[in-house]
Structures are given as structure tokens and as C-alpha cells.
ZABALO-704253 format. One record per residue (C-alpha): residue number from 1; x, y, z. Coordinates in steps of 0.25 Angstrom, whole numbers. Each point is the difference from the previous one (the first is absolute). Layout:
BEGIN
 num    c1    c2    c3
 NUM     X     Y     Z
...
% end
This chain:
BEGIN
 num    c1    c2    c3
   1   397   317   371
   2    12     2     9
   3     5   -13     0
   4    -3    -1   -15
   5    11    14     0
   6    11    -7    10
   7    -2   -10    -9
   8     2     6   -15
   9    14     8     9
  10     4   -13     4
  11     1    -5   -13
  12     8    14    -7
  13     9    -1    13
  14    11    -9     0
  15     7     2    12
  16   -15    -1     7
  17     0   -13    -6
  18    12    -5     8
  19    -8     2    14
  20   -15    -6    -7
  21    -5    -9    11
  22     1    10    12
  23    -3    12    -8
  24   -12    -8    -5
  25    -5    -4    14
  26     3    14     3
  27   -10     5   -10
  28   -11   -10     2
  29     1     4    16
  30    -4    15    -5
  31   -11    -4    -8
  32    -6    -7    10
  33     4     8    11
  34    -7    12   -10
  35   -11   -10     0
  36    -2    -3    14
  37     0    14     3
  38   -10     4   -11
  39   -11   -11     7
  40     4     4    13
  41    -4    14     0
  42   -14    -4   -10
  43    -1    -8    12
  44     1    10    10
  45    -6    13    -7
  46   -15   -11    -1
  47    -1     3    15
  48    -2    16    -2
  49    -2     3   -15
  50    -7    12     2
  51     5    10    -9
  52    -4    13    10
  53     8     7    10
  54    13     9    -1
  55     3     1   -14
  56    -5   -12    -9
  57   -15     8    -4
  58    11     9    -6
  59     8   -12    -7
  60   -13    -8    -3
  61    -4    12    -6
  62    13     3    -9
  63    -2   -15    -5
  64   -13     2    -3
  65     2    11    -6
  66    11    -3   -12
  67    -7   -12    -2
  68   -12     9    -6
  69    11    11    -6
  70     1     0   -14
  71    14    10     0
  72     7     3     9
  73     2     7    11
  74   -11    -7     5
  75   -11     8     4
  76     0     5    16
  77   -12    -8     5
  78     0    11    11
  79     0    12    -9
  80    -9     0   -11
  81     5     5   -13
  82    15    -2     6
  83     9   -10    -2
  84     8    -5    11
  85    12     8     6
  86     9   -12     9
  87     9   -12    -4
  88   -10   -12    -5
  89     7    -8    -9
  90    -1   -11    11
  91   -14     0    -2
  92     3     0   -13
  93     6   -13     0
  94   -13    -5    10
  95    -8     4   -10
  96     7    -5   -12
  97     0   -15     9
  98   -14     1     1
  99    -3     2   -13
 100    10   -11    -5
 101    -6    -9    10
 102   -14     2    -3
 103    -3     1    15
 104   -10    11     9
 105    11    10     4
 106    -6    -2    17
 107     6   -12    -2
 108    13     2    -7
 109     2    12    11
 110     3    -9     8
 111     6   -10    -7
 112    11    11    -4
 113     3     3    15
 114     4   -15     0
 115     9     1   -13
 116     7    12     5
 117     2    -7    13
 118     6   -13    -8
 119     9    10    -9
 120     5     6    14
 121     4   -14     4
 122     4    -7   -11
 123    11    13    -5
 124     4     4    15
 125     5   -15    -1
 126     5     0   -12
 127     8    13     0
 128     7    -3    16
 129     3   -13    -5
 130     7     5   -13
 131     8     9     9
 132     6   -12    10
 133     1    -9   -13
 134     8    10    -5
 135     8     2    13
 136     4   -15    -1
 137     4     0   -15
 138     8    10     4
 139     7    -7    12
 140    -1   -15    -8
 141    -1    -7   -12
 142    -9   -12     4
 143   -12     3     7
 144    -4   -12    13
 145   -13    -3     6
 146     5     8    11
 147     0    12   -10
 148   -13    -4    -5
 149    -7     1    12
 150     5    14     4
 151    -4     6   -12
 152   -13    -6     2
 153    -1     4    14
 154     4    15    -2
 155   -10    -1   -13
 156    -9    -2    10
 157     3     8    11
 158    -2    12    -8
 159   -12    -3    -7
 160    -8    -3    14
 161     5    13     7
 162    -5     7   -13
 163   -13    -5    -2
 164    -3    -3    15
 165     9     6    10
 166    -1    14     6
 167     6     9     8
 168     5    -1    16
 169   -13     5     4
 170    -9   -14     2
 171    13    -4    10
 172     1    14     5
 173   -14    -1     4
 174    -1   -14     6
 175    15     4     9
 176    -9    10     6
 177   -10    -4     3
 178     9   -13     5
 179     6     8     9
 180   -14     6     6
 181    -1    13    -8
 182   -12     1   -10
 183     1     8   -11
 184    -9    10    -5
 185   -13    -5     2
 186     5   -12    10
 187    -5   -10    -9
 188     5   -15     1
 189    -3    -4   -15
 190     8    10    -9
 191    -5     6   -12
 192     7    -2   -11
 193    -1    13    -7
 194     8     7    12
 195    13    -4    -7
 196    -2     8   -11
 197    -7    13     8
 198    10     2    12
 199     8    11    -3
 200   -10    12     7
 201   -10   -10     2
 202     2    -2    15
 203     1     7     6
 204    -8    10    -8
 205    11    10    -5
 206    -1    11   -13
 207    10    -9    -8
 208   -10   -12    -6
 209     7    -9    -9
 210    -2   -13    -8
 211    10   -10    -2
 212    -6   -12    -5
 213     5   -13    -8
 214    -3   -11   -11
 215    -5   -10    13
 216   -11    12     4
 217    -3     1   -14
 218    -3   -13    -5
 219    -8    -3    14
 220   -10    14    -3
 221     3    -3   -15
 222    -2    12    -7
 223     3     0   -14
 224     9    13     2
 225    11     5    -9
 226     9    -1    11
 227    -2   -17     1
 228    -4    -1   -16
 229    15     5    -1
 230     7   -12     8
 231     2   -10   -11
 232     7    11   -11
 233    10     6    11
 234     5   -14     3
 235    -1    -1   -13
 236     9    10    -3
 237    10    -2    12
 238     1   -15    -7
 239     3     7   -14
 240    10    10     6
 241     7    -9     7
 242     3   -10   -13
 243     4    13    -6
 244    10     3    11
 245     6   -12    -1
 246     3     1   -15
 247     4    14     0
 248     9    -4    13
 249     6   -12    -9
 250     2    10   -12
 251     6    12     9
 252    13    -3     0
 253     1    -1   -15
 254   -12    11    -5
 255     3    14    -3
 256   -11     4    -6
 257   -12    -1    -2
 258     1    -3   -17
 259     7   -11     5
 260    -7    -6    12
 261   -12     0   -11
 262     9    -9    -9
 263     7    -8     7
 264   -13    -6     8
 265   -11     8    -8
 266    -9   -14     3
 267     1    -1    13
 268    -1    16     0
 269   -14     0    -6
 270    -5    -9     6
 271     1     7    13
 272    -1    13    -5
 273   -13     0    -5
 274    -8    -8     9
 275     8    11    12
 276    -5    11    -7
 277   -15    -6    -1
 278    -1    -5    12
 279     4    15     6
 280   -11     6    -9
 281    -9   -10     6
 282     3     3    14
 283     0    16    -4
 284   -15    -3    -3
 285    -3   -10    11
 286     5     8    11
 287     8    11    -2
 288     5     2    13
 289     8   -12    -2
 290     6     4   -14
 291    11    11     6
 292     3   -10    12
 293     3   -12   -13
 294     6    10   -10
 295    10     4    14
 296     4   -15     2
 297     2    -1   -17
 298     9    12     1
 299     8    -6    13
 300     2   -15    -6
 301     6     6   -13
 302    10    10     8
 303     3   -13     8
 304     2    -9   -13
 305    11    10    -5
 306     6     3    14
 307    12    -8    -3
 308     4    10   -12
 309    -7    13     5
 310     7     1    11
 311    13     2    -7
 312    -6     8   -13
 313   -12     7     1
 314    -1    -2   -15
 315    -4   -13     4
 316   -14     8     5
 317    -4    -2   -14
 318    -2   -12    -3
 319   -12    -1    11
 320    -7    14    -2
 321     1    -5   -16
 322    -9   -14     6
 323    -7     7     9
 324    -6    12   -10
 325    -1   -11   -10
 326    -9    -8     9
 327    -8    15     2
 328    -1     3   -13
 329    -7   -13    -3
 330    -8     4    14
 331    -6    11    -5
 332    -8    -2   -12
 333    -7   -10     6
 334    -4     8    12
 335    -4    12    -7
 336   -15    -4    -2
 337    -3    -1    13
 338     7    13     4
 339    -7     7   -10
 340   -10    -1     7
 341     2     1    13
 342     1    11    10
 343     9    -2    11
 344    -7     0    15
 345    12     4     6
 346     2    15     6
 347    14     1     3
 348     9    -4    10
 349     4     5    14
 350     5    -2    12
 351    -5    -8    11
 352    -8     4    12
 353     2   -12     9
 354    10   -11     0
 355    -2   -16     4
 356     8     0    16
 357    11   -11    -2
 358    -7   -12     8
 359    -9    -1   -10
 360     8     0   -13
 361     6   -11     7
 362   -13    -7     3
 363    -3     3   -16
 364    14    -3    -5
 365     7    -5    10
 366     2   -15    -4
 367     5     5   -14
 368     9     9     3
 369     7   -10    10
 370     2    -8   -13
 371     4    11    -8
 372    10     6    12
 373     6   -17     3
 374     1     0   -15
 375     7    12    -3
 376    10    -2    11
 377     4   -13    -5
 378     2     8   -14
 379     8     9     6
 380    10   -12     6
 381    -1    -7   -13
 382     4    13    -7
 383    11     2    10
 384     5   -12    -1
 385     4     3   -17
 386   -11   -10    -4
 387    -8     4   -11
 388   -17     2     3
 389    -8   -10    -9
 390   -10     5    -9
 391    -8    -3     8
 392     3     7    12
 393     0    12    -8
 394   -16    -1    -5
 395    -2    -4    15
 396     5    11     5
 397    -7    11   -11
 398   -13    -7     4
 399     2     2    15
 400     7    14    -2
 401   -13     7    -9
 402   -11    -8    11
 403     8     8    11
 404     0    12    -7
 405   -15    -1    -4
 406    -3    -2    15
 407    10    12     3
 408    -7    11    -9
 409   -14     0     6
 410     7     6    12
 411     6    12    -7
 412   -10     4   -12
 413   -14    -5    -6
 414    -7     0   -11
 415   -12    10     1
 416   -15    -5    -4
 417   -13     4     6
 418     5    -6    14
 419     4     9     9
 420     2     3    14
 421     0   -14     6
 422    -1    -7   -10
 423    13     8    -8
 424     9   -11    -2
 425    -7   -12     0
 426    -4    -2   -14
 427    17     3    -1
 428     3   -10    10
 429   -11   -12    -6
 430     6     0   -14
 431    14     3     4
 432     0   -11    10
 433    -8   -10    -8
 434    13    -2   -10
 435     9     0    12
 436    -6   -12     8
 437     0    -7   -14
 438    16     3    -3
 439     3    -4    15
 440    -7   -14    -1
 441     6    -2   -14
 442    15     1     6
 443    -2    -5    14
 444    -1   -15    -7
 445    13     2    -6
 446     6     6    12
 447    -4   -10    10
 448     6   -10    -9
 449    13     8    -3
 450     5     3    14
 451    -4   -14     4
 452     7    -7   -11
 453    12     8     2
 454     2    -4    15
 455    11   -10     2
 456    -2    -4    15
 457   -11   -10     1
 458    -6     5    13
 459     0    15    -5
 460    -7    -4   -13
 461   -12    -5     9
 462    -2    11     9
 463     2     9   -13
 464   -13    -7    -6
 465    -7    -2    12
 466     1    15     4
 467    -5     4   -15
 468   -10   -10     0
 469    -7     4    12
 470     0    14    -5
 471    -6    -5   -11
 472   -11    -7     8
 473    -4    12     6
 474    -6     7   -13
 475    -6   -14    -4
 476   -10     1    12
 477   -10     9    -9
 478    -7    -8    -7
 479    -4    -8    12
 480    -7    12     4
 481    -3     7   -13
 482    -8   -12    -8
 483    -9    -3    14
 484    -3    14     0
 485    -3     1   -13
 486    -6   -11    -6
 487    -5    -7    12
 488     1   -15     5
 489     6    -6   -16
 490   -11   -14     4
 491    -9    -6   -11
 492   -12     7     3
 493     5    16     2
 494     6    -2   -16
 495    -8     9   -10
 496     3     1   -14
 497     9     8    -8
 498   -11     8    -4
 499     1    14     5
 500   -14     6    -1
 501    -7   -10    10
 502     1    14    11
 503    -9     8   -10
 504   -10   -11    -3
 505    -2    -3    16
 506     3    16     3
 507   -10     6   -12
 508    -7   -11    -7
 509    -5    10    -9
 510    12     7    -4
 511     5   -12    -2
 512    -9    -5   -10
 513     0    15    -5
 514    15    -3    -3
 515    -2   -13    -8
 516   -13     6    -7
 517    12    12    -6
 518    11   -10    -3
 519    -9    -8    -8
 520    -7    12    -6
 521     7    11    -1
 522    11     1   -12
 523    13    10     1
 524    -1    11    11
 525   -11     8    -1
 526     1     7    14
 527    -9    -2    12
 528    -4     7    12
 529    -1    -4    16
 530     3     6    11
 531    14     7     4
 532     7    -6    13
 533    12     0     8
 534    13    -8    -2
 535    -1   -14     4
 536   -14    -1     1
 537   -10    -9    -7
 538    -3    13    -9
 539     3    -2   -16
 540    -4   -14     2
 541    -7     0   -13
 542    11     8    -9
 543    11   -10     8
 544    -8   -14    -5
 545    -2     5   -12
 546     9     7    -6
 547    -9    12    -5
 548     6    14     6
 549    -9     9     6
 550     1    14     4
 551     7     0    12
 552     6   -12     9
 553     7     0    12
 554     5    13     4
 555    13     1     6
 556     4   -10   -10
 557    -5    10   -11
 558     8    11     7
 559    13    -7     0
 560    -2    -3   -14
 561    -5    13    -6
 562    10     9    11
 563   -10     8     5
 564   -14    -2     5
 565    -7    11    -7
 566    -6    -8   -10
 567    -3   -12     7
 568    -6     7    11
 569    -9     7   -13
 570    -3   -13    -6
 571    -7    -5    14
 572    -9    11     2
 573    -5    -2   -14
 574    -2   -14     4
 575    -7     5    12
 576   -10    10   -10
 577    -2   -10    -8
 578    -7   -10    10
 579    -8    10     8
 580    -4    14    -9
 581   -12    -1    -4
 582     3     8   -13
 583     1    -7   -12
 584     5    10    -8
 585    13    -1    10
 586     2   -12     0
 587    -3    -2   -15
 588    12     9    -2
 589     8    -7    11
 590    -3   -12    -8
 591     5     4   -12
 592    12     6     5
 593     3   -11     4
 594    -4   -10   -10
 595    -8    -9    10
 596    -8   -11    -6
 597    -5    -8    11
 598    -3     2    14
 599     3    -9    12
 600   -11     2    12
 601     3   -12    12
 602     2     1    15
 603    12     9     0
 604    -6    12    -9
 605   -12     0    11
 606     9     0    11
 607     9    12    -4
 608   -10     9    -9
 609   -10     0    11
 610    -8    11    -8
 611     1   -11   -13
 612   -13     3   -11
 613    -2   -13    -5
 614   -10     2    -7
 615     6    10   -10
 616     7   -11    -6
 617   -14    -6    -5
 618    -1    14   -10
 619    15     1    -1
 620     3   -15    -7
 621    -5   -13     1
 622     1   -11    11
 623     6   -12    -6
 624     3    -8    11
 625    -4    -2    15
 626     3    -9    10
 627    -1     0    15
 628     1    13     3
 629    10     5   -12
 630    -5     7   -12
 631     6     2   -14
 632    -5    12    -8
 633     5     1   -15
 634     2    14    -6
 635    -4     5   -14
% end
């Protein structure tokens, strides 16, 4: 479909025309890079599909769930009688695939980890690449080979330090213990998950953090928000950056907004609209991210106007009018979802701890060597009455708000129900996240800039050589991360793609239980089993099929609902249930809660010790029963 697009844009472009047979290539080389990607991690994610650990009974259950909604918000599969109260609209899209393609939704789980991963790869290339072809039609009017393989070569760089790079911590790590100092646990294999948790990790101090990135994600894949969101902020970085460009070409000549609108009102709307849906989108995704992309908007249009503004500031008006335009257009499209969603957020305050400076640079360091090169060669440029390019500009926005985000979890936080070690992490994560994505977008275009703008020979290579090897050191993760993952990638360690294989070998019943419901069992009638902790193999049921029960997964609940009164109420209800023997009470509890089947299998007997089975015989009917898992259906 994307070549089919850069095809029917070729055709209305003229000039694009001029330039077919390497733009073409160009665009054949991203869809087959998107491709190769997208078979890749399919590849990769057969070797541990499993959808259980960390988050994904959360986001399996969310699929699951809008797949059987019939309005929406979709119901909470945690929280009976409750829709849910966080940002799924990508597991909307899952679901949507899933049901477009007619395949189980254990498998399309995984095969959605593999597209995001592809997206990742093929835009982070697309857009750095934009970025240095625009840098040299700026500097020359005919593009070489030589060109060409710079762009491709920045395209690149990029688009493997976003997917699969890491911090400094893997190198950190291996230069200790190098040098004869073990760290932490003295181990010679590092873990890979040590480089997101090391900030108040080790040693053990009250100032836990989280600062991962897309590589961790797509290894652990879970189908958060957070990574659902990758493919529409590079989306809309590449749409910003169009409109920068045409509102930099029109600056000198706009001044207004009536007129910007006519004089270009094609090329306006086109933009316009896609920007403001594609913001709406990332709102509802992840709406961490939409302040951070709303920040970037509002900088790249004072930018595009910055030759005029800065001798009128009449000439602010042309921008706020695009940018409230572009909001305006925002809102309505957003408003459904806020409707009906109560933010989790408590406020914000200042921090109790901060990161000591070795390790911001071990987290940072290699970015914000780029970043400080690269601005100092803007300042020389700059004093040396020479114009910045459009692209330097956009660069330079992008690595100024990624060191901002990393800047702001040392001063203030947002307050949720972590607290006291854990105060700032959840701040720090989702901050962060955005900011390793920023600095690996620019860090192409940079390396490419500064070395193409070297004259001495000699210098140029030590340039690149210096850059590149910095650039080496955060590609060493996925050496580590994949073996620690997904094991030995040989022929006979490779699975499926399908992701419920841990419950048929874990609880053959439930498993069987949970095919017996999905084939059986129309809308979402509510079912009960037993409450457990977060990140457990509890709501194992309610997470496969999509059928909410009255109580999931407890601190999860609690972040969503903002307190944990009714949480903690819904669970000893669920504990009365299974183990008073007084059927008037638990008729009333049953009605309360609208329960029409009940699930009795290994985890019940092992956390309601006291559990009366038998009342279930007089209570309903026992429609199913298979290895040590019981279905009972209510009146």
C-alpha cells in the first residue's frame, strides 16, 4: 500500500519526477527494508511467544476485550460492570487487525509486536534520511552516488540505534568488569534488563527509576501504549517536518493566516488535517506522549516564522493561527475518549532524589556528545553569518525537547500511586522513552552533517570514526538481549507465533476452559476466578478471553481506579464468594455483581484455601470440566 502511495505522489509531482529512478529505488529500498523487518521480528518473537510476564496479560486482555465490546469504551475485563480507564486505542488497532484478518488474536499479538517493530524501522529510516536529503538539496542541485549512499547510511544508522540500540550501560558493564571490578552481583553474562533499571538499582538506593527504550520493548514485547505509539510519533515528526518546510518557503511572503490558507490552502490541508489526527491518535494511545509532540508542534512553527518574528512580533500570528487551527481540529476527535476517562495522575511535585552525574552519562552520554559536537558546529556556523538550514533547525528542536524531557524528572514528577522509592519512576520511564526516540532520530542526520561539512581528508575520518564507535557501543544490546530472552535463535528452540501454548502446558484445563468460553460464550456476560497480584498468572481466564470479571490484577486496578478502596472490596467479595458456605451471601454477591459463570481450576484452590466447591452444584450448573477446571453457569 505504501508504494502504491509514493507511487500515485510521484505522478501529481512534477518536480519529483525530475529525480524518478533514484527516488524510486529509494522507495522500493523502504518497502523491502519494512518487509525485512516485519519477517525478522515474526521470526524472532516464534522463539518465546508467550504472551505472559510483565504487562502483556494486561494488553492481551484489552484485545480480547474490544474484540467482544459492542460500544465503546470497551468494557474493563478487570473491573466488572466498568469500562476501561487508560489509553487503548492501540489495542484498538490490534483488535481491529485481528478482526480484519480473520486470525486468533494469540497469534496476531505477536504478529503486532513484529509490525510495530517494522513501522519503527522503516520511518526511523525514512524520516533521517528526509532530513540529510534535504540537507543536500539545500547545499546542491544534483544529487551523486556519493550522496545517495549517505542518506542511506544516516537512514540507517538511525533506524538501528532506535529499534535495537541501548544505552551506555552493556559497555559500562563489560569495561568494569574488564578492568577486574564486578558489578553488583559479580556476574560475567549481563542481564539485559540492568540497562533499563540502574538508576537506584545498585546499589540499592530510595530513588528507583525506569528508563527503558524501544530495543527492551520489542525483546520483552509488550503490546503497551508506550510502544503501540512509536509508528504515529514518527509519523507526525515526518508530517511536521513537511509543514516546516512549507511554512519556511512561505515565511518570507505570509502575513496572515487568511492568506497562507490561500496562497497554499492544497498543500495546507493536506498536512493540516492528517497533523491534527495524528495528534488525536497519539493523545489516545499514550497520552504521555501528546504534551511532549504538541511541544515539538508549537517549536517547529515559531521556528518556521523566525525570520519575520523576530523583527515584528505581529509575525507571532501566523503560527499561533496554524497551530490553534490544528487543535481545534484535535479536539473534537479526542473528546470521546476523554469523556470518559478519569485521569490517573495526582499532581505534580518536587523530587526527592536525583540521578548522580556518571550515570546520566552512562544513560545519555553518547547523545549528548552528539547533541554538544552539533551545536557547537551551529554556533561556528552561525558566527560565521551563514544561514542554519532547515534542517539544522528541526534537528536541533528534536535534540533540545529529548534533553529537556531527561531534565525534568530531576526537578518535579508526576504523582501516581508510586511513591517513596519508586516516586519518579513511572515520570522518568515515559519522559525518557520519547527522549532516546528523539536523540536516535537526529544522531543520523548529525553524524552525516558534521562529517560532510569537514574539508580536511584526514579530519573527516577521525570525525566518523570517533562517532561511529560511539555508536557501536549502544549496538552491543542486542547481543545480549535476544540470547537472554529468546534463547539459542536454532531450528529446533522455534515455537509458533501462537501465544497461549504456556497455558495449555502450564493449566491444561484452563486452557480448554478458555477455548470452551471463546467458542461458547456470546458478548460479556461476566465471570468469576480468583483475584491475584500484578504480574502473576491470575485473570488468566478474563485475559484470554476477553470476558471481565470482578476483580483483576490489583495494583494495576489501583492505578487505574486512584485509590484502592474499591479494588481491595471487590477482592474480599471474590474471597467470600469461593469460601462461605452461605448461599444467601453469595447469591447476593452474585447478583451484585451480575456473575454468570464461575471458573474453579488450580489457582482458585490454591488461594481460597477454605474454597466450598460443592455449593456451586446447588448455586448453578456445571457445564463444563476438564482436568482439574470447572465451569459452573448461573441462572
Amino acid at each position: 500500500m505504501g508504494l502504491f502511495c509514493n507511487l500515485f505522489l510521484l505522478k501529481q509531482d512534477t518536480t519529483l519526477r525530475k529525480a524518478t529512478r533514484p527516488l524510486a529505488l529509494t522507495w522500493m529500498g523502504e518497502e523491502l527494508l519494512f518487509l525485512l523487518a516485519l519477517a525478522t521480528w515474526s521470526f524472532v518473537r516464534g522463539f518465546q511467544p508467550d504472551i505472559q510476564g510483565l504487562e502483556k496479560f494486561m494488553d492481551f486482555g484489552f484485545v480480547n476485550s474490544i474484540l467482544r465490546s459492542r460500544f465503546f469504551p470497551p468494557a474493563d475485563m478487570w473491573f466488572a460492570g466498568k469500562s476501561i480507564n487508560y489509553y487503548y486505542f492501540g489495542h484498538y488497532i490490534t483488535a481491529f487487525l485481528t478482526k480484519l484478518t480473520g486470525i486468533d488474536s494469540a497469534i496476531t499479538y505477536n504478529l503486532m509486536i513484529a509490525l510495530l517493530f517494522a513501522f519503527t524501522v522503516a520511518l526511523t529510516f525514512s524520516l533521517t534520511a528526509n532530513l540529510v536529503y534535504s540537507f543536500f538539496r539545500q547545499k546542491a542541485k544534483n544529487l551523486t552516488p556519493g550522496h545517495w549512499r549517505r542518506i542511506f547510511f544516516a537512514g540507517l544508522f538511525s533506524a538501528l540505534l532506535l529499534s535495537l540500540g541501548a544505552n551506555l550501560h552493556p559497555a559500562y558493564y563489560n569495561l568494569k568488569m574488564g578492568l577486574g571490578r564486578p558489578y553488583c552481583d559479580g556476574s560475567l553474562n549481563y542481564w539485559y534488563p540492568n540497562a533499563t533499571r540502574y538508576i537506584g538499582y545498585c546499589p540499592d538506593v530510595p530513588d528507583k527509576t525506569i528508563h527503558e527504550f524501544p530495543s527492551y520493548s520489542f525483546i520483552v514485547s509488550d503490546l503497551h501504549g508506550h510502544v503501540s505509539d512509536i509508528p504515529f510519533v514518527l509519523l507526525f515528526l515526518a508530517l511536521i517536518f513537511s509543514l516546516f518546510k512549507l511554512l519556511r518557503e512561505k515565511s518570507s511572503e505570509v502575513l496572515s493566516f487568511a492568506r497562507l490558507a490561500s496562497q497554499s490552502k492544497r498543500e495546507f490541508l493536506i498536512l493540516s488535517l492528517p497533523i491534527s489526527l495524528t495528534l488525536a491518535v497519539i493523545y489516545m494511545t499514550n497520552q504521555w506522549d501528546f504534551p511532549i509532540y504538541l511541544l515539538i508542534f508549537g517549536l517547529v512553527l515559531l521556528g518556521s516564522f523566525y525570520s519575520r518574528w523576530r523583527n515584528s512580533w505581529l509575525q507571532l500570528l501566523p503560527p499561533l493561527f496554524v497551530g490553534g487551527w490544528s487543535l481545534l481540529l484535535t479536539l473534537p476527535l479526542v473528546l470521546p475518549f476523554q469523556l470518559n476517562f478519569d485521569p490517573i495522575v495526582k499532581g505534580i511535585a518536587f523530587v526527592h532524589a536525583h540521578s548522580l552525574p556518571h550515570q546520566l552519562l552512562i544513560l545519555w552520554g553518547v547523545p549528548w556528545l552528539f547533541a554538544a559536537v552539533f551545536a557547537i558546529f551551529l554556533i561556528g556556523e552561525a558566527r560565521n553569518r551563514k544561514n542554519l538550514l532547515i534542517t539544522d533547525i528541526f534537528t536541533f528542536v528534536l535534540l533540545a525537547v529529548a534533553t529537556f524531557l531527561v531534565i525534568i524528572p530531576e526537578i518535579i514528577y508526576v504523582k501516581d500511586i508510586y511513591i517513596e522509592s519508586y516516586h519518579r519512576a513511572n515520570t522518568v520511564f515515559k519522559l525518557t522513552y520519547q527522549s532516546f526516540i528523539l536523540y536516535a532520530l537526529a544522531m543520523g542526520y548529525i553524524f552525516i552533517r558534521l562529517v560532510s561539512s569537514i574539508k580536511n581528508f584526514f579530519g573527516r575520518k577521525l570525525t566518523a570514526a570517533v562517532l561511529f564507535l560511539f555508536f557501536t557501543a549502544l549496538m552491543i544490546y542486542p547481543f545480549y538481549s535476544l540470547k537472554g530472552y529468546y534463547g539459542e535463535l536454532k531450528k529446533d528452540n522455534y515455537q509458533s507465533l501462537y501465544g497461549l501454548n504456556f497455558l495449555k502446558k502450564l493449566y491444561p484445563g484452563d486452557y480448554q476452559a478458555v477455548q470452551w468460553l471463546n467458542q461458547n460464550v456470546k458478548g460479556q456476560p461476566v465471570v468469576l476466578e480468583a483475584v491475584g497480584d500484578s504480574y502473576t498468572d491470575y485473570e488468566r481466564i478474563s485475559m484470554a478471553t476477553g470476558l471481565p470479571t470482578i476483580e483483576g490484577w490489583l495494583v494495576h486496578e489501583w492505578l487505574w481506579r486512584g485509590s484502592f478502596d474499591e479494588p481491595g472490596r471487590r477482592a474480599v467479595d471474590v474471597q467470600t464468594i469461593y469460601e462461605s458456605a452461605d448461599l444467601t451471601q453469595t447469591k447476593e454477591l452474585f447478583e451484585k455483581y451480575q456473575v454468570k459463570y464461575v471458573i474453579i481450576g488450580a489457582l482458585e484452590r490454591q488461594k481460597y484455601s477454605q474454597l466450598k466447591e460443592e455449593k456451586f452444584n446447588h448455586l448453578g450448573k456445571k457445564v463444563f470440566e476438564s482436568e482439574k477446571t470447572t465451569i459452573f453457569k448461573l441462572p
